[in-house]
Backbone as CSV, one residue per row, in Angstrom:
resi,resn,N_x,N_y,N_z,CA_x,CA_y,CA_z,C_x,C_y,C_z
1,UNK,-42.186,-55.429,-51.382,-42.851,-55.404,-52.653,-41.887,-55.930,-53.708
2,UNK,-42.271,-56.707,-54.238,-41.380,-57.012,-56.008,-41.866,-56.515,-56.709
3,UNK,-41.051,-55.995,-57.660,-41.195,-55.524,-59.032,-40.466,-56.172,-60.123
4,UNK,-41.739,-56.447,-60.842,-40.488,-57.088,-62.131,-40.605,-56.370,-63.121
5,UNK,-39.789,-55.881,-63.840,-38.977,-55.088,-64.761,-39.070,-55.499,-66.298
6,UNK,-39.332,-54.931,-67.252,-38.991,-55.289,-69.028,-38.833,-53.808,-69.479
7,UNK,-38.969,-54.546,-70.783,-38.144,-53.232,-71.918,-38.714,-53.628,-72.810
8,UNK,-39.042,-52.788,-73.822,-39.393,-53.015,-75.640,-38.334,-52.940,-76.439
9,UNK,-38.690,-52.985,-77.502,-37.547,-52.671,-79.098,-37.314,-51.152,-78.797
10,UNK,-38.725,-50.360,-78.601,-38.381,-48.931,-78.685,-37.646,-48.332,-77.293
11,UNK,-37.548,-48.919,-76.409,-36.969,-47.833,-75.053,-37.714,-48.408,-74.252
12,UNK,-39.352,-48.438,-74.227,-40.350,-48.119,-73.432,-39.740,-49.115,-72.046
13,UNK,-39.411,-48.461,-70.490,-39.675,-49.145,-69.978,-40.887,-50.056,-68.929
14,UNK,-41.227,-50.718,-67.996,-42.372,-51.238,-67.526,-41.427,-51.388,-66.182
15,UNK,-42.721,-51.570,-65.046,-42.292,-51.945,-63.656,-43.487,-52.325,-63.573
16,UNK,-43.893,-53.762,-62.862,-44.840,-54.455,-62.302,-44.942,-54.462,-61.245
17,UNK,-45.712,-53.787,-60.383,-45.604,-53.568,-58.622,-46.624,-54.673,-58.113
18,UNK,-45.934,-55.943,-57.765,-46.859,-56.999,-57.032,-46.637,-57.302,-55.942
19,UNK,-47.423,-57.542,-55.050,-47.408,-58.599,-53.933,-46.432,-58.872,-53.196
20,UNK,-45.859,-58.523,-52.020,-44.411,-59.370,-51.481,-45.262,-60.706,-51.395
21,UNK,-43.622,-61.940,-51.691,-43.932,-63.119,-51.318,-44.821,-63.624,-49.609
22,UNK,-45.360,-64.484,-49.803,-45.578,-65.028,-48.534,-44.404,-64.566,-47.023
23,UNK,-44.561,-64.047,-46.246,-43.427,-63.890,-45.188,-43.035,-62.618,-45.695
24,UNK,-43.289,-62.236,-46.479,-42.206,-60.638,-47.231,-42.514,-59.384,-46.145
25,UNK,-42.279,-58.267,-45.995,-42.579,-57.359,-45.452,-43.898,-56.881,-46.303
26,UNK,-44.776,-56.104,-45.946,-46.612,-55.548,-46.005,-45.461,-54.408,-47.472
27,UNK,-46.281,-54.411,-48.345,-45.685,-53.718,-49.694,-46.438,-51.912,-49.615
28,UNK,-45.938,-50.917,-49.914,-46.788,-49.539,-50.045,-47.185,-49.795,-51.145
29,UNK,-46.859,-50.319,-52.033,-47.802,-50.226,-53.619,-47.545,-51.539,-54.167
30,UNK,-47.906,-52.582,-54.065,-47.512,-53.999,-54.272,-49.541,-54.624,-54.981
31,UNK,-50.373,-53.329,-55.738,-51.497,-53.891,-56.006,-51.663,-54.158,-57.727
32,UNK,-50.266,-54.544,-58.101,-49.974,-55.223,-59.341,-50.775,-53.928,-60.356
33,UNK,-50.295,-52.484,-59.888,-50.125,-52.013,-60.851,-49.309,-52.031,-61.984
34,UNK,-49.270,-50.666,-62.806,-47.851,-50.494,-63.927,-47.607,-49.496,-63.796
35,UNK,-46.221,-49.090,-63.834,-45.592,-47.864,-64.248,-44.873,-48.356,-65.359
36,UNK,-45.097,-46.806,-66.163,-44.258,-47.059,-67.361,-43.240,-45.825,-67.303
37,UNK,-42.421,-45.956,-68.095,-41.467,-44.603,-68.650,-40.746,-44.755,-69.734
38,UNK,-40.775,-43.909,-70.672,-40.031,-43.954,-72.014,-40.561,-43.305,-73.065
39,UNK,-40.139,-43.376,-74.113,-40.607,-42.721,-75.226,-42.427,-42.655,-75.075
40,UNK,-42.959,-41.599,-75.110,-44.743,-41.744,-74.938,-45.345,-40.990,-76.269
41,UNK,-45.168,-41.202,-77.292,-45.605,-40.381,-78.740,-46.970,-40.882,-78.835
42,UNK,-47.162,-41.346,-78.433,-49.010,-42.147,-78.774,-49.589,-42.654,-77.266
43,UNK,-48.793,-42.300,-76.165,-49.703,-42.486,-75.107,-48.833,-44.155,-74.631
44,UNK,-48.462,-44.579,-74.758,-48.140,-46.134,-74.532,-47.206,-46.136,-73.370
45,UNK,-46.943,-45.032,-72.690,-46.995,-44.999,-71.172,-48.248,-44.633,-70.107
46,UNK,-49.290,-44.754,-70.956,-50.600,-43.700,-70.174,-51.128,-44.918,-69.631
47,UNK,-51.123,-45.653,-68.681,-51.727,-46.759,-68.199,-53.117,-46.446,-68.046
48,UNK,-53.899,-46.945,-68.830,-55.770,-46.798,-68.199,-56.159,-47.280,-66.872
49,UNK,-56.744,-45.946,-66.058,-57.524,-46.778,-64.897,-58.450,-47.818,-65.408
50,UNK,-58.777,-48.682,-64.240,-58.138,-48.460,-62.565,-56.753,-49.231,-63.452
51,UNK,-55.300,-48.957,-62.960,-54.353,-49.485,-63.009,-54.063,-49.824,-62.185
52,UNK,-55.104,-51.557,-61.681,-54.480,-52.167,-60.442,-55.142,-53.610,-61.068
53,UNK,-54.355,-55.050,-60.438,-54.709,-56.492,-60.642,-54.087,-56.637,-61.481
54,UNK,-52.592,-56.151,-62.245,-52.146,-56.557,-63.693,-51.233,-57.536,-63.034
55,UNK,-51.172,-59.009,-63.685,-50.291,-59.740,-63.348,-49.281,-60.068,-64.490
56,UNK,-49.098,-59.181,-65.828,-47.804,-59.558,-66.686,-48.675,-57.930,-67.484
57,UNK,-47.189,-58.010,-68.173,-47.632,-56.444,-69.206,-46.372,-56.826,-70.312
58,UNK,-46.671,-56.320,-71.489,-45.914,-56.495,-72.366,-46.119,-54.818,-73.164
59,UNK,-45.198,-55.423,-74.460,-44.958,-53.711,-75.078,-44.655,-53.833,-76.785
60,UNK,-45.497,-53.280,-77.391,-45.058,-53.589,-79.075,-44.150,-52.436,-78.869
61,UNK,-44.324,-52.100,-80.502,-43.368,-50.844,-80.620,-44.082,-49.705,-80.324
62,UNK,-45.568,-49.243,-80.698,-46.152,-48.260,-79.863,-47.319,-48.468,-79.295
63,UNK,-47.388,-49.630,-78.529,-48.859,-50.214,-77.732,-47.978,-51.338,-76.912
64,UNK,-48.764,-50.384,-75.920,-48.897,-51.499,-74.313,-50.070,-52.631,-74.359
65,UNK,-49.670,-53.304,-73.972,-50.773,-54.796,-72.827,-50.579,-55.163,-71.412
66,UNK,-51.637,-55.202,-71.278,-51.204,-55.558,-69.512,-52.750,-56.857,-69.416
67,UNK,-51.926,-57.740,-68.828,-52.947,-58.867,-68.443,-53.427,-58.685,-66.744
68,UNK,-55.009,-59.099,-66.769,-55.539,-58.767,-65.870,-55.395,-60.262,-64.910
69,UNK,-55.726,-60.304,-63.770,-56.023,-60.878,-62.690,-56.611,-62.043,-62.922
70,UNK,-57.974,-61.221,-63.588,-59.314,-61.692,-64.137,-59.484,-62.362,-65.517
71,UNK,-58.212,-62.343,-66.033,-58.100,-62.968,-67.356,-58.119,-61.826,-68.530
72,UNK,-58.510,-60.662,-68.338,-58.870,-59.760,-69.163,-57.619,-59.106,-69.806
73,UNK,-57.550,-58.529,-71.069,-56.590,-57.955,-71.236,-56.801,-56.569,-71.705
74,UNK,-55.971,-55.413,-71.176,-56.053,-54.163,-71.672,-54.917,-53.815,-72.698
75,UNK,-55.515,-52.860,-73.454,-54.199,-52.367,-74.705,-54.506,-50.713,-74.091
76,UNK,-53.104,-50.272,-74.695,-53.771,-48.727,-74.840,-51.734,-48.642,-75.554
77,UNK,-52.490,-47.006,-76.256,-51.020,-46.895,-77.061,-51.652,-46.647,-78.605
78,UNK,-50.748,-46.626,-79.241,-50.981,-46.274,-80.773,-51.943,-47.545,-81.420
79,UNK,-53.011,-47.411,-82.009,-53.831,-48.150,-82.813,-54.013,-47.946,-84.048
80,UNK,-52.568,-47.672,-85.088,-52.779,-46.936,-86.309,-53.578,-48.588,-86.822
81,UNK,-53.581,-49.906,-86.200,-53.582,-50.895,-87.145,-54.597,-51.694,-86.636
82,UNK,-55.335,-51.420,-85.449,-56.359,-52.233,-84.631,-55.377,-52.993,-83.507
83,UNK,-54.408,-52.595,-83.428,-53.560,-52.869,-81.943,-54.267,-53.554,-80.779
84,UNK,-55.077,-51.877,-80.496,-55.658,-51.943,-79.361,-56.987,-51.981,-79.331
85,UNK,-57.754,-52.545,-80.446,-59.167,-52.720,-80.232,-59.463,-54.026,-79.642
């Protein structure tokens, strides 16, 4: 399984659990979920189900994004400003 890894301004970290390459060994959790960990004051580690098909995720200062598969994008996290609508 690969995971690729980021960080925000605030702490927040991210892990992207995708896919081993072609030839890779069969992955236990490689279905391009997210894990998060870090500061969570507004939820912006709370990944919304289903949390699976994310192929990139990013991080403001208190709102997550995660891009879908499917083109779609999810927010979740603090919306004092329309963030995440």
């Amino acid at each position: 399984m690969r995971r690729v890894m980021g960080a925000t301004a605030s702490g927040l970290l991210f892990a992207l659990l995708m896919p081993p390459a072609a030839g890779a060994d069969s992955p236990q959790r490689g279905d391009g979920s997210i894990v998060a960990w870090g500061w969570n004051v507004v939820g912006q580690c709370n990944v919304p189900a289903p949390n699976t098909d994310f192929v990139a995720v990013a991080g403001g200062y208190l709102h997550s994004l995660g891009l879908k598969a499917d083109g779609s994008i999810v927010a979740w996290g603090g919306n004092d400003y329309g963030q995440c609508d």
